[in-house]
MITIDREN-548690 format. One record per residue (C-alpha): residue number from 1; chain; z, x, y. Coordinates in steps of 0.2 Angstrom, whole numbers, plus 5000, padded with zeros to 4 digits. Example, Ala and Ser with C-alpha at 12.3 -4.5 7.8 and 13.67 -1.06 7.14 Angstrom:
<nodes>
+------+------+------+------+------+
: zaza : guti :    z :    x :    y :
+------+------+------+------+------+
:    1 :    A : 5039 : 5062 : 4978 :
:    2 :    A : 5036 : 5068 : 4995 :
+------+------+------+------+------+
</nodes>
This chain:
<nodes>
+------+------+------+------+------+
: zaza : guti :    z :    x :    y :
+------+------+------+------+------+
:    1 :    A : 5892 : 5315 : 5529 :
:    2 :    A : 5909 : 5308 : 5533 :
:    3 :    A : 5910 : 5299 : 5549 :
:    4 :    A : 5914 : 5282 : 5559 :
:    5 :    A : 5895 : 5273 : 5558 :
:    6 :    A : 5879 : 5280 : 5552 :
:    7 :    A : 5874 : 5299 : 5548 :
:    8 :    A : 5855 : 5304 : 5552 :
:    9 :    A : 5846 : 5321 : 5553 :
:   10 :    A : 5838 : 5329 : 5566 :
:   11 :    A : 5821 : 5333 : 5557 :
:   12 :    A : 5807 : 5347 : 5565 :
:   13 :    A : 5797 : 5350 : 5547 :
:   14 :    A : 5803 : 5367 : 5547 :
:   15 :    A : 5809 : 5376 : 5531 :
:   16 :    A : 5829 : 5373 : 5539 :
:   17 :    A : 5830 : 5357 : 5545 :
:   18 :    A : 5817 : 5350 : 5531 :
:   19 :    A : 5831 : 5357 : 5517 :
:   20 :    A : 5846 : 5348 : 5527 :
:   21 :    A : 5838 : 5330 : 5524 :
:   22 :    A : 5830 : 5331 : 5507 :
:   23 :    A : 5846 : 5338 : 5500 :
:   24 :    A : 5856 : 5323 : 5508 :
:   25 :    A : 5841 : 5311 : 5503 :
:   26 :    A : 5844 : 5317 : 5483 :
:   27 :    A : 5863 : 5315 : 5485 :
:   28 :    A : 5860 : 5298 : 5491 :
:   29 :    A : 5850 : 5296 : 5479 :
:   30 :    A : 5861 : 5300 : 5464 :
:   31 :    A : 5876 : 5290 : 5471 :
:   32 :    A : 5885 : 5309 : 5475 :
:   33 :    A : 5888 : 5301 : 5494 :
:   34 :    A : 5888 : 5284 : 5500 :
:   35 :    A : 5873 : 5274 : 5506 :
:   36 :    A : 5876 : 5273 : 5526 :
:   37 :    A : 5858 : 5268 : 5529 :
:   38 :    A : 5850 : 5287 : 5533 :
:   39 :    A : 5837 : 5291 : 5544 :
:   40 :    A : 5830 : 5306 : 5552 :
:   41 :    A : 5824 : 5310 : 5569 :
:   42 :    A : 5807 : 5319 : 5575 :
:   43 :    A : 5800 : 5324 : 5591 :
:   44 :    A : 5779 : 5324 : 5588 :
:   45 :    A : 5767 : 5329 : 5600 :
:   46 :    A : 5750 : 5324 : 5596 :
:   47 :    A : 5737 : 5334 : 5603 :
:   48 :    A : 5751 : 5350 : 5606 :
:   49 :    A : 5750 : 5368 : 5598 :
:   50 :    A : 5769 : 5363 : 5593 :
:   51 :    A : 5766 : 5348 : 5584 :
:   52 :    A : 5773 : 5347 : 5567 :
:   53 :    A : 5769 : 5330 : 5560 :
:   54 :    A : 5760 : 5335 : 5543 :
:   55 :    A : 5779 : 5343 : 5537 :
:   56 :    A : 5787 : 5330 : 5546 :
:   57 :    A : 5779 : 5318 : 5534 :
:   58 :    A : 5777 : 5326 : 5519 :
:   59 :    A : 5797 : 5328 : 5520 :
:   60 :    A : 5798 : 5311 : 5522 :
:   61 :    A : 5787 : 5304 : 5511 :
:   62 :    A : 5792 : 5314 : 5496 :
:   63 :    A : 5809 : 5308 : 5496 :
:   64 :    A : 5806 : 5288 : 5507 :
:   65 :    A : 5817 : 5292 : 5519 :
:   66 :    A : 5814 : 5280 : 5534 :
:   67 :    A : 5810 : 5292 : 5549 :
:   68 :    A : 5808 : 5291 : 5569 :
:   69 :    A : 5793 : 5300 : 5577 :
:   70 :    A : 5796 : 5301 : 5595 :
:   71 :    A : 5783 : 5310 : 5608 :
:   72 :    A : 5793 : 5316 : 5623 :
:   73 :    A : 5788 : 5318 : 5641 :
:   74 :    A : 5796 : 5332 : 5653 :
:   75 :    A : 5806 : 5321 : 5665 :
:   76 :    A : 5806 : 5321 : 5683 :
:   77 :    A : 5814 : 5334 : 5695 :
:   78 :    A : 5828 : 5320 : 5698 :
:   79 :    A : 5833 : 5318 : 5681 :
:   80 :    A : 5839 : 5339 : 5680 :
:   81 :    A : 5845 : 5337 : 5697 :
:   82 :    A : 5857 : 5324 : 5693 :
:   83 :    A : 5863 : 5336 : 5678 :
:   84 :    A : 5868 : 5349 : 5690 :
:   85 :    A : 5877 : 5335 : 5700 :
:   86 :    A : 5888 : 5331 : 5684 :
:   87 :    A : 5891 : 5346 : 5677 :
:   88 :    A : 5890 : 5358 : 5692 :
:   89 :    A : 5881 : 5370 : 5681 :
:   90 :    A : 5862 : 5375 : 5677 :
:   91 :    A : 5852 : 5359 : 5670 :
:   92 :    A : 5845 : 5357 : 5650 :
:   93 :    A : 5830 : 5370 : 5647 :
:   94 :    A : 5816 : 5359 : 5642 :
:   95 :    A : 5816 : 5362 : 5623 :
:   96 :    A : 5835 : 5355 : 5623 :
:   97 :    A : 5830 : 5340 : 5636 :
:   98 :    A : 5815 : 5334 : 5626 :
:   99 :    A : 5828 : 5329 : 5611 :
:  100 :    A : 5838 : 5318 : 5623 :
:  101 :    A : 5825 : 5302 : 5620 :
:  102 :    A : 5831 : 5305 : 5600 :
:  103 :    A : 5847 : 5304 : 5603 :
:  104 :    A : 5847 : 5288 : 5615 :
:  105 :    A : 5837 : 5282 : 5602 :
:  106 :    A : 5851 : 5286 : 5587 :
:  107 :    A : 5865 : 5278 : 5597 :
:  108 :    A : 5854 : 5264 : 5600 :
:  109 :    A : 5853 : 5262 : 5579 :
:  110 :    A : 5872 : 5265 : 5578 :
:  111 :    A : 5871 : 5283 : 5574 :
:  112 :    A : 5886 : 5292 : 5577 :
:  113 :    A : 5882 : 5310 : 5569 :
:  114 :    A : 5865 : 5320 : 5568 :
:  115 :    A : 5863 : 5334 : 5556 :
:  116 :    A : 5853 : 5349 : 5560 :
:  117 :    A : 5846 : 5363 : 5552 :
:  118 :    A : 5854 : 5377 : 5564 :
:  119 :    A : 5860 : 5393 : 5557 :
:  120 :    A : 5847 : 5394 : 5542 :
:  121 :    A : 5839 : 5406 : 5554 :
:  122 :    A : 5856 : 5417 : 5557 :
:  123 :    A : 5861 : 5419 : 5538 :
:  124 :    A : 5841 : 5418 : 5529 :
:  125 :    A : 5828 : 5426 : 5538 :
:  126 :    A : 5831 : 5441 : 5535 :
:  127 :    A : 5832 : 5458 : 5548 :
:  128 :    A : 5820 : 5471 : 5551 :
:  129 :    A : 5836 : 5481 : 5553 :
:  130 :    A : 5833 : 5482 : 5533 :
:  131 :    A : 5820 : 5498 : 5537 :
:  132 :    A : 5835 : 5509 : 5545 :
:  133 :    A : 5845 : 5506 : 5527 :
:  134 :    A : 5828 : 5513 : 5519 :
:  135 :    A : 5825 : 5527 : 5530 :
:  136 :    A : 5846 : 5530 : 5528 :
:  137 :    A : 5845 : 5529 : 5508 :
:  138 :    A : 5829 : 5541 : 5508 :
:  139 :    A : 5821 : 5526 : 5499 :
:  140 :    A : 5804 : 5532 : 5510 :
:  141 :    A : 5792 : 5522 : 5497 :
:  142 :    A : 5801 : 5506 : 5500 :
:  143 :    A : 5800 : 5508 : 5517 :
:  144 :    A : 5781 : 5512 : 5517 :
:  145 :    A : 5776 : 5497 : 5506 :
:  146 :    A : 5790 : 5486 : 5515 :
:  147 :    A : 5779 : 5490 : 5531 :
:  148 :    A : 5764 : 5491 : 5525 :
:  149 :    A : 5766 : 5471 : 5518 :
:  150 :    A : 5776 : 5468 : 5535 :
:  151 :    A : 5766 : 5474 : 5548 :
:  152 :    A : 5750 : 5479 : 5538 :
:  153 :    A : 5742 : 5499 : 5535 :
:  154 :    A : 5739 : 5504 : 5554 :
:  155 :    A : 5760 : 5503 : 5556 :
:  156 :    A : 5761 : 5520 : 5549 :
:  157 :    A : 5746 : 5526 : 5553 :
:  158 :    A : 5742 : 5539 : 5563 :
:  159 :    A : 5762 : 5539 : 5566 :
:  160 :    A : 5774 : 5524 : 5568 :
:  161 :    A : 5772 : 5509 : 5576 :
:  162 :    A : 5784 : 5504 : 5590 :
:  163 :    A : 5792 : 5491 : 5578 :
:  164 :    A : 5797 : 5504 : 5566 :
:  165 :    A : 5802 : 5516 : 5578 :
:  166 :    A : 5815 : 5504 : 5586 :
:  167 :    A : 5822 : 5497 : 5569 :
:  168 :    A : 5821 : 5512 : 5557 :
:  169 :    A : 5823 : 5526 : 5567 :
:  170 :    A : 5833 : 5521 : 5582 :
:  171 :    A : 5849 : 5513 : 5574 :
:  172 :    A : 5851 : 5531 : 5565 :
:  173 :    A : 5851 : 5541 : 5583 :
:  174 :    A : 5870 : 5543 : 5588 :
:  175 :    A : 5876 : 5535 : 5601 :
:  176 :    A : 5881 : 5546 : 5614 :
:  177 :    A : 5861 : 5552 : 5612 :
:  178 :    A : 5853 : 5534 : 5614 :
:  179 :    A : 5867 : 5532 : 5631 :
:  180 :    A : 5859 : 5550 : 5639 :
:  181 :    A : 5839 : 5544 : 5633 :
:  182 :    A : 5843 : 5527 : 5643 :
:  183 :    A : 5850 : 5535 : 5658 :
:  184 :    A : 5835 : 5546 : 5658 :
:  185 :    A : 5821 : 5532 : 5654 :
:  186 :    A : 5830 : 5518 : 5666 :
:  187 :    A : 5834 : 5528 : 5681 :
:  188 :    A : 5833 : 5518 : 5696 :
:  189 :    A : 5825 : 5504 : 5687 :
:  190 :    A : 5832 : 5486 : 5685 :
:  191 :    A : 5834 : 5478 : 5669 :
:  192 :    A : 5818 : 5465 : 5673 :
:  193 :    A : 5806 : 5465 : 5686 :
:  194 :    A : 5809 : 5449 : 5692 :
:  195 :    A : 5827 : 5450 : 5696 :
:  196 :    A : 5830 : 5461 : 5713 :
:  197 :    A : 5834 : 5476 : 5710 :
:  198 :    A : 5848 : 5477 : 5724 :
:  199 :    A : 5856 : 5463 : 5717 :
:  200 :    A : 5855 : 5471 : 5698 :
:  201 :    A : 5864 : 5486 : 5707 :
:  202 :    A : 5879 : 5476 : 5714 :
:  203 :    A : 5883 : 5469 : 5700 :
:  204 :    A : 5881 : 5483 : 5687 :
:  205 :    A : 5869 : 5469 : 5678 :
:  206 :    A : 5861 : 5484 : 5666 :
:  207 :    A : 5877 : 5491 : 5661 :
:  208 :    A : 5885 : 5474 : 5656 :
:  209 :    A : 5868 : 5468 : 5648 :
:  210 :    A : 5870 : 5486 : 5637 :
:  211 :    A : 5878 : 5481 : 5620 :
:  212 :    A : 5885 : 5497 : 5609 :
:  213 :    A : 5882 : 5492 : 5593 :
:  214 :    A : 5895 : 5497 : 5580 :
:  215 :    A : 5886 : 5499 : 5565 :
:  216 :    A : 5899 : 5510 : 5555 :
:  217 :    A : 5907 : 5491 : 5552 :
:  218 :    A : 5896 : 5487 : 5540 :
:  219 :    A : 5889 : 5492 : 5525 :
:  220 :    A : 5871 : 5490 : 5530 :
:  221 :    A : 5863 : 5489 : 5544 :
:  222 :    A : 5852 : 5473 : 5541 :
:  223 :    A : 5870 : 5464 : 5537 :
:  224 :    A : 5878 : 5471 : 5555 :
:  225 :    A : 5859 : 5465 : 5562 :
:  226 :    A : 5865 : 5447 : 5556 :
:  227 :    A : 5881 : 5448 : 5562 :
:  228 :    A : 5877 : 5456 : 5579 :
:  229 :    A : 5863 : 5443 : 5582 :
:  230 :    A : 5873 : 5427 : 5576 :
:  231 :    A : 5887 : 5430 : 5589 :
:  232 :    A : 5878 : 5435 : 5605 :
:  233 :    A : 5883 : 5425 : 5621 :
:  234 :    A : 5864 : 5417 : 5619 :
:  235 :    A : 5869 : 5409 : 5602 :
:  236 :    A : 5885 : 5403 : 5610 :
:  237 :    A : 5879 : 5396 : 5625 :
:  238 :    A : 5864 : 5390 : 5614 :
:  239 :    A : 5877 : 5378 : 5604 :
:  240 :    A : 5887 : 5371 : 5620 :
:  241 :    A : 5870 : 5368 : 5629 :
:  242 :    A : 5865 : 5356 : 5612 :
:  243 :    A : 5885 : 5351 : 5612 :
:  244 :    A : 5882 : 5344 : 5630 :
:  245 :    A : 5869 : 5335 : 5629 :
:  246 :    A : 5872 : 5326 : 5612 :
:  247 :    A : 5890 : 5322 : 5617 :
:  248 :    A : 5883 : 5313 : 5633 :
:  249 :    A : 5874 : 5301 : 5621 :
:  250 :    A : 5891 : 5297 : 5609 :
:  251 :    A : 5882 : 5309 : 5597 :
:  252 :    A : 5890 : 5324 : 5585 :
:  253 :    A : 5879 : 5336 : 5580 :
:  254 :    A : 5884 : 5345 : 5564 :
:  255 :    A : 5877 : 5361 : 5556 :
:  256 :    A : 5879 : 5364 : 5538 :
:  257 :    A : 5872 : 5381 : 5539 :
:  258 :    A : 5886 : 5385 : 5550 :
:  259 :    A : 5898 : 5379 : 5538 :
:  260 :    A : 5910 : 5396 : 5536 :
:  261 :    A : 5908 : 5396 : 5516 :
:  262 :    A : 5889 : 5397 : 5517 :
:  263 :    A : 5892 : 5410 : 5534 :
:  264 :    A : 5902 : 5419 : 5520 :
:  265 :    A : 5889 : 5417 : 5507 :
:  266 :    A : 5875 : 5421 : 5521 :
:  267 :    A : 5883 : 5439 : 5525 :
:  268 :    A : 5886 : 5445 : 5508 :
:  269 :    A : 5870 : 5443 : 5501 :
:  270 :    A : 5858 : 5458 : 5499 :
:  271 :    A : 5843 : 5459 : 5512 :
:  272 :    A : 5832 : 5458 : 5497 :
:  273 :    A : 5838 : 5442 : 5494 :
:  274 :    A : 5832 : 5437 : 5510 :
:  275 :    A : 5816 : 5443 : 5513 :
:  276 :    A : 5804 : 5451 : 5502 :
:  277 :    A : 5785 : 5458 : 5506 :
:  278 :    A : 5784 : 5447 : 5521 :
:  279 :    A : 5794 : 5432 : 5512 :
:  280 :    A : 5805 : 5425 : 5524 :
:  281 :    A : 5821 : 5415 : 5518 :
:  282 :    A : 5817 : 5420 : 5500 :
:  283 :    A : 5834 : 5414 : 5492 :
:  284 :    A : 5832 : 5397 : 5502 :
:  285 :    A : 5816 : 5396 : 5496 :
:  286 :    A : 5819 : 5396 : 5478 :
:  287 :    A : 5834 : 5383 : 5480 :
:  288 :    A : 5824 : 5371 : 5490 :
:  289 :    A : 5812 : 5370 : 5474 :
:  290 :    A : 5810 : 5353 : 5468 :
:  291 :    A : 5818 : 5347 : 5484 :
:  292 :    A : 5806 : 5352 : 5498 :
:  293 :    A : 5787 : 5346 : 5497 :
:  294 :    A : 5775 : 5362 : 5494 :
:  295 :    A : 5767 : 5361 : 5510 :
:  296 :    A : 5785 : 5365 : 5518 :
:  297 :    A : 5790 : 5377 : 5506 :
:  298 :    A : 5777 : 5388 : 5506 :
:  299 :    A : 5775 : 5388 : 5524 :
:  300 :    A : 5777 : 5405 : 5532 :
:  301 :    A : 5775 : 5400 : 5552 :
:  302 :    A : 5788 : 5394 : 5565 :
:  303 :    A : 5784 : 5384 : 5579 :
:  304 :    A : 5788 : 5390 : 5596 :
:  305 :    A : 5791 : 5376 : 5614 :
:  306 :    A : 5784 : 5388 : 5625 :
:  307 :    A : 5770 : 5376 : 5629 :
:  308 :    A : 5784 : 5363 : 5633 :
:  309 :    A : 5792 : 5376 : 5646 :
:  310 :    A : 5774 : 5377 : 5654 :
:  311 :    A : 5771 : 5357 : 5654 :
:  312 :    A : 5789 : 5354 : 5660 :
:  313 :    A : 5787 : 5366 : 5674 :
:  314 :    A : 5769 : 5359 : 5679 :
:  315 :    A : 5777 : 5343 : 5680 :
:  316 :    A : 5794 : 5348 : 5693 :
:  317 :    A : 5779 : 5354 : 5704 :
:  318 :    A : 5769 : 5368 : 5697 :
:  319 :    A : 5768 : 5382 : 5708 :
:  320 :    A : 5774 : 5373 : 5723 :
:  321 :    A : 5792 : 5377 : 5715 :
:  322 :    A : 5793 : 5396 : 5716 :
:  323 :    A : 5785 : 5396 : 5734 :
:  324 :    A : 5801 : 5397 : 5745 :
:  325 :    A : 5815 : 5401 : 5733 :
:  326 :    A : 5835 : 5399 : 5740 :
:  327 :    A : 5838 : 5412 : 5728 :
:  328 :    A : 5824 : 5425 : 5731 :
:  329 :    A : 5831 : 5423 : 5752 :
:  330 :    A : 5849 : 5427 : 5743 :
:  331 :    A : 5844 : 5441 : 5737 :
:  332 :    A : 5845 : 5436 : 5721 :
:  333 :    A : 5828 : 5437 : 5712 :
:  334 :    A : 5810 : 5444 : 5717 :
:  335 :    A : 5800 : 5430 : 5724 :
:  336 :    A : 5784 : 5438 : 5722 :
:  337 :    A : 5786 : 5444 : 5704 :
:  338 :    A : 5791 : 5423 : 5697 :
:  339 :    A : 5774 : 5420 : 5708 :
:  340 :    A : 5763 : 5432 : 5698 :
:  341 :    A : 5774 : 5426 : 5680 :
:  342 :    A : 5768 : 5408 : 5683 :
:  343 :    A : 5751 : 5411 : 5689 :
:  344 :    A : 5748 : 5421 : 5674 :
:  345 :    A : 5757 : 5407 : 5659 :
:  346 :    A : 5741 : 5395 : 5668 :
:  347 :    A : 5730 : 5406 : 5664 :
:  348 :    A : 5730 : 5400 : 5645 :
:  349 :    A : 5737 : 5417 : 5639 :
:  350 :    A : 5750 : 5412 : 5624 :
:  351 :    A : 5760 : 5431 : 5622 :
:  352 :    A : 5763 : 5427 : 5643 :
:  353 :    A : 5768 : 5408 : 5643 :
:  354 :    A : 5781 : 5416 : 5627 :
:  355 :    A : 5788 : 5430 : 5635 :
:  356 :    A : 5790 : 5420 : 5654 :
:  357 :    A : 5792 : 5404 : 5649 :
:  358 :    A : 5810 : 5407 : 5648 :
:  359 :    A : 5814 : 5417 : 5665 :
:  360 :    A : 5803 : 5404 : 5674 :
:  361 :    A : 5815 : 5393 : 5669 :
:  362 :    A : 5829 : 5400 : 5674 :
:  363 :    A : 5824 : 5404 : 5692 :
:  364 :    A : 5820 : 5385 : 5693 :
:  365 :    A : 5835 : 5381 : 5686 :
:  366 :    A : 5847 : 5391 : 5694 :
:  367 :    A : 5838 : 5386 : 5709 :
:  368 :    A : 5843 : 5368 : 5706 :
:  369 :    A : 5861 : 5375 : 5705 :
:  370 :    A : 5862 : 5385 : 5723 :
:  371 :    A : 5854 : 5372 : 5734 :
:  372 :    A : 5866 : 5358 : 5725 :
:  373 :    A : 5884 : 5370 : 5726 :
:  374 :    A : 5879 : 5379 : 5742 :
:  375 :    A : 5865 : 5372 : 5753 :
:  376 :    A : 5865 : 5352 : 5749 :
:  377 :    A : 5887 : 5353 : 5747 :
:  378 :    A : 5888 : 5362 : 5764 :
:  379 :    A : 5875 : 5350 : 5773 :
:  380 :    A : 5886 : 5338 : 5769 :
:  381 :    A : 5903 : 5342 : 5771 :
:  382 :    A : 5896 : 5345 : 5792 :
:  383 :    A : 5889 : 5329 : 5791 :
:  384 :    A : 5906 : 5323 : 5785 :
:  385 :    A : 5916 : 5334 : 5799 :
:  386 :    A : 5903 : 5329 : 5814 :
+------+------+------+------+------+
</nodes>
């Protein structure tokens, strides 16, 4: 809370961020920190699957804290075209972009730091990993009534469900045996369907994706899950995406949950401390009693954007934007295949728009980036030279 001008919160009404602002309203509160006029920030959208207003308010009614509610709109094709002109790299992915009118807003107010409730995902959730330290420790009852609160009766029955097969049983396969099943399985196929399968073979794309995961480092699977999952190159590249934007606006963000005594306190904590027959982020639970409002605490769903991806991409053109493809003429990605992906997220199927809303974007985005470094660039350097 230390800072040069005002301290806010990012606020989203989930269990996370919700934490981070009640906590610092009742520090406030009891004189603990100085009052420096605190306020939190909200992206609502009325009328969306992904609109949290009921938690956002209940957050912020319990404790009075004064709160801005903005509704974003996906901005226009220039907008992320004059990104990848000033950082010569792939432009904001629309769930990151949508938080820009929030921060304009908090510089605005004189805002020089924003909180945010990242990392509460990393260190609380819990793992499925946790069944592989059953099935390990021959705890087999654990694991069925585990499951069976998880996943419900039909996971074990007639034999395992794929869930179970992939977090109980593969992690105990050695190594050397999982390599010879992949070659076998993969053989001649590319890592996704979309990406050309040439261009997958040039760069040895399957092998670099192919993470060997050293579990013998830890003393249960579920902890090296966390560990393994809180130090990918998404997460990282995640952070400096948010870093980017935010520090465009004048704005720092800063993440208690990353804070390294509570990464520390996060990784030593026993899985049944984290989840128990289906309870998600039990141990945050139980400290956030008398802090959070009851319709956040006992709320056991998370919000996805992948209705954002689909509007953001209806407004840079819809369709029109996969049907002549720099990158698909390089060589880079299979043209046909990001057609049939974005037909199908228009067809209201919500398990599609999840699983391509992110892939879609990055064919658009990296689009963006080609025609600016190599097309746009080249056309103008022989305009410069005639």
């Amino acid at each position: 809370m230390r800072a040069h001008g005002r301290v806010g919160a990012q606020l989203s009404g989930g269990l996370d961020s919700s934490s981070i602002a009640c906590v610092v309203q009742s520090l406030i509160n009891t004189g603990a920190i100085s009052k420096n006029g605190f306020e939190t920030f909200s992206m609502v959208f009325p009328g969306w699957h992904c609109d949290e207003s009921g938690y956002i308010e209940a957050v912020t009614q319990k404790w009075n804290i004064k709160s801005n509610a903005l509704h974003p709109y996906p901005p226009e094709r220039s907008w992320y075209e004059a990104q990848v002109d000033r950082y010569l790299d792939i432009p904001d992915y629309p769930n990151g972009s949508m938080s820009d009118e929030i921060e304009a807003l908090a510089r605005e107010k004189g805002f020089r730091v924003l909180l945010t409730g990242l990392g509460g995902d990393e260190w609380f959730t819990g793992s499925y990993y946790h069944y592989a330290d059953f099935l390990q420790q021959f705890r087999i009852p654990s694991l069925i009534r585990e499951a069976r609160h998880e996943f419900g009766k039909a996971a074990l029955m007639p034999i395992p469900s794929n869930l179970l097969l992939k977090y109980a049983l593969k992690p105990l396969i050695p190594e050397n045996i999982k390599t010879g099943i992949r070659r076998i399985k993969n053989h001649g196929k590319t890592v996704h369907d979309w990406i050309d399968p040439r261009f997958a073979r040039s760069i040895n794309l399957t092998q670099r994706l192919h993470r060997t995961t050293n579990w013998s480092r830890f003393s249960s699977f579920a902890r090296g899950a966390h560990y393994f999952s809180s130090t990918t190159g998404f997460q990282t590249h995640a952070i400096e995406m948010e870093e980017r934007s935010a520090s465009s606006f004048g704005i720092e963000l800063r993440h208690p949950f990353h804070d390294r005594r509570m990464i520390e306190f996060g990784m030593a904590l026993p899985e049944a401390q984290r989840c128990q027959r289906n309870q998600r982020k039990l141990i945050l639970r139980r400290a956030m009693r008398g802090y959070l409002p009851e319709l956040v605490l006992h709320r056991h769903t998370k919000t996805g954007f992948s209705e954002v991806f689909e509007k953001t991409l209806q407004a840079q053109g819809g369709k029109r934007l996969f049907d002549s493809l720099s990158i698909a003429a390089a060589g880079w990605v299979n043209q046909k295949e990001i057609r049939s992906m974005y037909n199908q997220i228009t067809q209201q199927n919500t398990q599609k728009t999840k699983s391509y809303g992110w892939p879609l974007w990055h064919a658009f985005g990296i689009e963006l980036w080609y025609n600016h470094m190599f097309k746009n660039r080249r056309a103008s350097l022989i305009k410069q030279v005639c």
